[in-house]
OpenMM code with the backbone's topology and positions (N, CA, C; nanometers):
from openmm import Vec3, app, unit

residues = "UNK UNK UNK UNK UNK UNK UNK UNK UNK UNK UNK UNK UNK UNK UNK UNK UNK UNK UNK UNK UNK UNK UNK UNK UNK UNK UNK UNK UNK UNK UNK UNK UNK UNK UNK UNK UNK UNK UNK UNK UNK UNK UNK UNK UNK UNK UNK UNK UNK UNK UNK UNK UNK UNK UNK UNK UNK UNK UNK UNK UNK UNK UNK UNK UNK UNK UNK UNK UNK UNK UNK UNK UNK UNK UNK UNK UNK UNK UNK UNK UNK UNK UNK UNK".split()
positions = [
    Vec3(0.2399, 0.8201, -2.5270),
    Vec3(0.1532, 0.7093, -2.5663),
    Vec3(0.2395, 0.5868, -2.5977),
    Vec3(0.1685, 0.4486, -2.5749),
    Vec3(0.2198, 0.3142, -2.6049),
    Vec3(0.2830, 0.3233, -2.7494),
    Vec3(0.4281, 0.2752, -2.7475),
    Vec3(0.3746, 0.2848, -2.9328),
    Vec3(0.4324, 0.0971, -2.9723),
    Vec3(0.3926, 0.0106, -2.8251),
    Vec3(0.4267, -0.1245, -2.9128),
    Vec3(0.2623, -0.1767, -2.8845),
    Vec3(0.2515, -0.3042, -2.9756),
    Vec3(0.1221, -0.3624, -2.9552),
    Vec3(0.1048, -0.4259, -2.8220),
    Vec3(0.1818, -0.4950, -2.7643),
    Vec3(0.1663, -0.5884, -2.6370),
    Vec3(0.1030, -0.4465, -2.5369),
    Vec3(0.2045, -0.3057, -2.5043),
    Vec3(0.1528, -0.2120, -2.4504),
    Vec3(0.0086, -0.1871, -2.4469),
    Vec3(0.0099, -0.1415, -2.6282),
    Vec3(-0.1751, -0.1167, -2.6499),
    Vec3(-0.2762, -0.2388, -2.5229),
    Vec3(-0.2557, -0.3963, -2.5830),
    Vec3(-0.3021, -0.4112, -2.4867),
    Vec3(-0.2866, -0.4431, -2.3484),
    Vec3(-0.1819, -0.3897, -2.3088),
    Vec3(-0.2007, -0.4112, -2.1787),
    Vec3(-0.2878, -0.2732, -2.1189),
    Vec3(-0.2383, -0.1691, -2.1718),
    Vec3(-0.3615, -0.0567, -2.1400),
    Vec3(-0.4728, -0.0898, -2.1149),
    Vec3(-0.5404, -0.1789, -2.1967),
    Vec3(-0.6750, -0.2302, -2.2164),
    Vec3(-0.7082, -0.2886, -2.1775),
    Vec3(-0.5896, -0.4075, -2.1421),
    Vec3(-0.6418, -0.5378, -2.0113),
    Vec3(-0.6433, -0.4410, -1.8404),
    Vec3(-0.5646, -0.3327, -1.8577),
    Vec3(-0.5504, -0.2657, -1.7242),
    Vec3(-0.7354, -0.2237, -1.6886),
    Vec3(-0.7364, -0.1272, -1.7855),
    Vec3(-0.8819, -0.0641, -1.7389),
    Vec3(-0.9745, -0.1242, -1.7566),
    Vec3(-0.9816, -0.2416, -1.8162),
    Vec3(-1.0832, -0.3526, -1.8145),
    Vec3(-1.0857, -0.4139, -1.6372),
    Vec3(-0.9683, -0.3981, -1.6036),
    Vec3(-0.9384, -0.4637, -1.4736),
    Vec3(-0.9305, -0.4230, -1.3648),
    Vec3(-0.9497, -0.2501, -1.3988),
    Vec3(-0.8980, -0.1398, -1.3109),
    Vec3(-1.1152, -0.1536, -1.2743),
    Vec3(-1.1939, -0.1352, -1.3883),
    Vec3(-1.2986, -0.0925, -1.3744),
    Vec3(-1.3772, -0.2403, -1.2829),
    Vec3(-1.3445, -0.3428, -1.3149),
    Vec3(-1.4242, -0.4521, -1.2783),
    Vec3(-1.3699, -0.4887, -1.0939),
    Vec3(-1.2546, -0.4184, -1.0896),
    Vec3(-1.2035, -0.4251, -0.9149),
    Vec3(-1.2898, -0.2984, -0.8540),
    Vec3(-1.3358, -0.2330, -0.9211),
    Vec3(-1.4303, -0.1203, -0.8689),
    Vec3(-1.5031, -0.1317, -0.8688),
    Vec3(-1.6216, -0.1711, -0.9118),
    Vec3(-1.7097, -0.2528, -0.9380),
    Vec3(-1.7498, -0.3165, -0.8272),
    Vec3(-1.6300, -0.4263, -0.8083),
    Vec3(-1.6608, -0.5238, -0.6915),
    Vec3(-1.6441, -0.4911, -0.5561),
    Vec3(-1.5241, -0.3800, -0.5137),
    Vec3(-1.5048, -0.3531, -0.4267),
    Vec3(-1.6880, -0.2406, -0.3942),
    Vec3(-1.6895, -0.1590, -0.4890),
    Vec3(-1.8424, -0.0525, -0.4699),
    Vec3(-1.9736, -0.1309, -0.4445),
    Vec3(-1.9716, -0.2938, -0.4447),
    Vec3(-2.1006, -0.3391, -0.4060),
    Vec3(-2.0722, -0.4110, -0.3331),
    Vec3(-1.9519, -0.4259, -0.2318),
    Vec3(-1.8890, -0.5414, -0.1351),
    Vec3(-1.9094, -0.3384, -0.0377),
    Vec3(-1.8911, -0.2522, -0.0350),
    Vec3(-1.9482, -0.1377, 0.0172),
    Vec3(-2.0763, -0.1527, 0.0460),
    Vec3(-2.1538, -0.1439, -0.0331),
    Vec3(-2.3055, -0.0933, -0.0646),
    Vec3(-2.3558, -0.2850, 0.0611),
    Vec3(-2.2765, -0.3373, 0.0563),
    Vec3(-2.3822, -0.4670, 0.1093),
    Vec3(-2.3084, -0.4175, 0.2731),
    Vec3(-2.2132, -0.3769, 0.2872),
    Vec3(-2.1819, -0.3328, 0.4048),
    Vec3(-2.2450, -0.2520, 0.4851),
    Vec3(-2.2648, -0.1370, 0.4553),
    Vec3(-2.3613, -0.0212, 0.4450),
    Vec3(-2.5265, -0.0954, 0.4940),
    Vec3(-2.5626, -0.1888, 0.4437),
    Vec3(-2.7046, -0.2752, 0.4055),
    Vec3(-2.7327, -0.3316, 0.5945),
    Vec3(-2.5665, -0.4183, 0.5584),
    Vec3(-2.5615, -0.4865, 0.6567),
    Vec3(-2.5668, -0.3944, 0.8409),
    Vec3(-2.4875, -0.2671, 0.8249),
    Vec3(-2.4749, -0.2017, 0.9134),
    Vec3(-2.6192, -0.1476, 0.9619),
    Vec3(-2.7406, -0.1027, 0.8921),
    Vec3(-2.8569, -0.0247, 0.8809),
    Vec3(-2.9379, -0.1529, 0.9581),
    Vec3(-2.8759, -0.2531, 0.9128),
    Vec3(-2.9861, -0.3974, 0.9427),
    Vec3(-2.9978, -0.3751, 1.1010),
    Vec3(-3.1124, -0.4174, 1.1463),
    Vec3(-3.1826, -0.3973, 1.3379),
    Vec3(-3.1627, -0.5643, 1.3421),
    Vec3(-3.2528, -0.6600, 1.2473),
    Vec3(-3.2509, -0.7980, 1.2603),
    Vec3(-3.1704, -0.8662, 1.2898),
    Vec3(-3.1217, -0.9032, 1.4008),
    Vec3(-3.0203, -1.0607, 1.4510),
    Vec3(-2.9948, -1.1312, 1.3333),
    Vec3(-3.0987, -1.2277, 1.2869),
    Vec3(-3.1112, -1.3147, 1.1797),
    Vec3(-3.0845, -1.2809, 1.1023),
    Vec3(-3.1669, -1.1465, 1.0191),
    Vec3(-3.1139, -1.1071, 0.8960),
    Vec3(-2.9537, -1.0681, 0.8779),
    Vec3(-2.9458, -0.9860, 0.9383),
    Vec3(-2.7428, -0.9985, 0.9552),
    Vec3(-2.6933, -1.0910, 0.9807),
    Vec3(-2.7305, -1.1685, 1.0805),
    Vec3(-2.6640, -1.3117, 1.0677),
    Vec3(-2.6419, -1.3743, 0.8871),
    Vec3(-2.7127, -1.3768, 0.8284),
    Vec3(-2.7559, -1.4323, 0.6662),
    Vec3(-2.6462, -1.3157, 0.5809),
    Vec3(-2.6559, -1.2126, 0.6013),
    Vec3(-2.6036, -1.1128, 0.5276),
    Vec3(-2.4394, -1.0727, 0.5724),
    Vec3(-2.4385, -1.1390, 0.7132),
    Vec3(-2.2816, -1.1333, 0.7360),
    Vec3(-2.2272, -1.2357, 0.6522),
    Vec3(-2.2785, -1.3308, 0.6249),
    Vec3(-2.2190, -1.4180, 0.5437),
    Vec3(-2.1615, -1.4104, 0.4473),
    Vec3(-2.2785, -1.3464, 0.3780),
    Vec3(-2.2439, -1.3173, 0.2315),
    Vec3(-2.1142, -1.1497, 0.2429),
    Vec3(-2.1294, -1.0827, 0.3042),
    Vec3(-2.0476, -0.9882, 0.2983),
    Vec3(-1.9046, -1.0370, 0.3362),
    Vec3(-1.8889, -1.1150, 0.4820),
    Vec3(-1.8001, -1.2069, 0.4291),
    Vec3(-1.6968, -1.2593, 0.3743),
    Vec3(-1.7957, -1.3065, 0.2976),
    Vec3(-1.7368, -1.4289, 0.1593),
    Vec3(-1.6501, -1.2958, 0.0676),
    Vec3(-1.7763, -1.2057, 0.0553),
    Vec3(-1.7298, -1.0851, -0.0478),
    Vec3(-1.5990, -1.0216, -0.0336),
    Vec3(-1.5563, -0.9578, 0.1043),
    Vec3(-1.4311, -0.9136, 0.1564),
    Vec3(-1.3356, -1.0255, 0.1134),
    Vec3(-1.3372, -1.1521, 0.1440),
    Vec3(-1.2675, -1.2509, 0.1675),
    Vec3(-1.2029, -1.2412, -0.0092),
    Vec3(-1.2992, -1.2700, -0.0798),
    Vec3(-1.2953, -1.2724, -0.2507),
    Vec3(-1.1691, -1.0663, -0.2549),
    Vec3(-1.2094, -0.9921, -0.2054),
    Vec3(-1.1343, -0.8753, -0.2191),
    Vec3(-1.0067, -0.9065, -0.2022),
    Vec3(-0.9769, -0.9784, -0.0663),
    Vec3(-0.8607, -0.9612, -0.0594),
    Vec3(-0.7862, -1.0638, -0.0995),
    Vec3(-0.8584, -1.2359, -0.1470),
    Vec3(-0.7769, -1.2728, -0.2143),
    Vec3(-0.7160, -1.2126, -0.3465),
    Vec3(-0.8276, -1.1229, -0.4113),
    Vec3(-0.7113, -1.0721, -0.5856),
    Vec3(-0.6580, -0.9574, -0.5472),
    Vec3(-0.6176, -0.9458, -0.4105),
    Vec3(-0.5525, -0.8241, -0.3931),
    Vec3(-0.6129, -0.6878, -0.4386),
    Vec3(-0.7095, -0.6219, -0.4001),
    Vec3(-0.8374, -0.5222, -0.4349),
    Vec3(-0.7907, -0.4309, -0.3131),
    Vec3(-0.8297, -0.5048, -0.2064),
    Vec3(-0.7876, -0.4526, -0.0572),
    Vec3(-0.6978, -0.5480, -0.0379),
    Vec3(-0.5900, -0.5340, 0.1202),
    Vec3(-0.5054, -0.5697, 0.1817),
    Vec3(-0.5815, -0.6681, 0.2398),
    Vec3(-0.4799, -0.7782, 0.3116),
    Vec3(-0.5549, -0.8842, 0.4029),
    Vec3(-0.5781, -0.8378, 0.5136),
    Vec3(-0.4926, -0.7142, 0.5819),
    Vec3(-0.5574, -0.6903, 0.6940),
    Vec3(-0.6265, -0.6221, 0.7096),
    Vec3(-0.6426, -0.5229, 0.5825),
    Vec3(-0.7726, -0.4381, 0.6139),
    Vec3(-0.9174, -0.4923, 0.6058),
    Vec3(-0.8964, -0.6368, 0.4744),
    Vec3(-1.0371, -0.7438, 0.5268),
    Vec3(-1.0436, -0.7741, 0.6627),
    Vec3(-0.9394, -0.8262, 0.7345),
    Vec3(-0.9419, -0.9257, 0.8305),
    Vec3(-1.0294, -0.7796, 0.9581),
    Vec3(-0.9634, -0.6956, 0.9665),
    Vec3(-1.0236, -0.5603, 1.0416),
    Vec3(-1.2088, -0.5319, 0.9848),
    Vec3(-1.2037, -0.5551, 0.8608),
    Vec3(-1.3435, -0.5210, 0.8394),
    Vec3(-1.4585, -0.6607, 0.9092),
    Vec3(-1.3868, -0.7789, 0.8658),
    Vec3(-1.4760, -0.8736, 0.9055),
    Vec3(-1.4947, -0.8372, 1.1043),
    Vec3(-1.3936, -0.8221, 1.1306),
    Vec3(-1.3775, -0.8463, 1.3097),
    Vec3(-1.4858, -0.7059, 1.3123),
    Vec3(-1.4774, -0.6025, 1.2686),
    Vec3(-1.5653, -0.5107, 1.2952),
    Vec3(-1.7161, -0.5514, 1.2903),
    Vec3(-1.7195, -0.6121, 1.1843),
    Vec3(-1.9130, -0.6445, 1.1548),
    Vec3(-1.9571, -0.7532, 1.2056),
    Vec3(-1.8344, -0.8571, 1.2472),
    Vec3(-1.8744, -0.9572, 1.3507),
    Vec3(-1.9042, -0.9642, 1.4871),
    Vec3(-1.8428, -0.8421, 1.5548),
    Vec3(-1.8769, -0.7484, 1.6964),
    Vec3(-2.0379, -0.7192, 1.6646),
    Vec3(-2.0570, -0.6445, 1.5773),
    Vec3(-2.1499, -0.5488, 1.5292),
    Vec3(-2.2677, -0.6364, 1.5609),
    Vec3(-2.2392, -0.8144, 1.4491),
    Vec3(-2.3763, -0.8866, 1.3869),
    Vec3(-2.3873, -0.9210, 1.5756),
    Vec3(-2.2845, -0.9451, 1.6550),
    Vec3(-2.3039, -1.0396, 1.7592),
    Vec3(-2.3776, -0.9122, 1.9022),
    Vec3(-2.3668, -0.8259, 1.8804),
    Vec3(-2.4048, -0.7233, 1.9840),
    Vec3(-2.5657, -0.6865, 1.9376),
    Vec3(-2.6100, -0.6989, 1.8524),
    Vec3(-2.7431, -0.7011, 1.8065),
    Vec3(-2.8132, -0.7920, 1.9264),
    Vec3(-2.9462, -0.7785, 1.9265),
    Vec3(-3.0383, -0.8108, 2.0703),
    Vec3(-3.1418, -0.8867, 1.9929),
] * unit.nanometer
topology = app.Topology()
chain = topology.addChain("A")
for resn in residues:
    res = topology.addResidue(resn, chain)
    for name in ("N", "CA", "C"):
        topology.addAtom(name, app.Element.getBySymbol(name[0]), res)
């Protein structure tokens, strides 16, 4: 166990930080998932956006890698554009 104070909190700033990157990454998932199920042109068109933006926000605080965003966007942008 920590036994200086700065430690204590950094423990605390960790899992405060550990839980809120999970968080974001588990509903930047869940809109993926949304987006994939979607049949609508339009509506994915609207919802690629926002998913996106979301990846984009991941991999700037370093959550995910840049290229594993840059691979996810190119995937769902095939995806939104092959829709009929």
């Amino acid at each position: 166990m920590a036994n200086h104070k700065s430690a204590l909190k950094r423990i605390r700033a960790n899992e405060a930080k550990r839980l809120r990157n999970k968080y974001q990454a588990k509903t930047t998932r869940t809109f993926i998932k949304k987006l994939r199920h979607t049949t609508d042109k339009v509506e994915a068109q609207e919802l690629f956006k926002k998913v996106s933006s979301m990846i984009d926000k991941l991999a700037k605080k370093n959550i995910i890698h840049k290229n594993n965003a840059a691979n996810k966007k190119s995937s769902l942008a095939k995806f939104v554009n092959a829709l009929g």
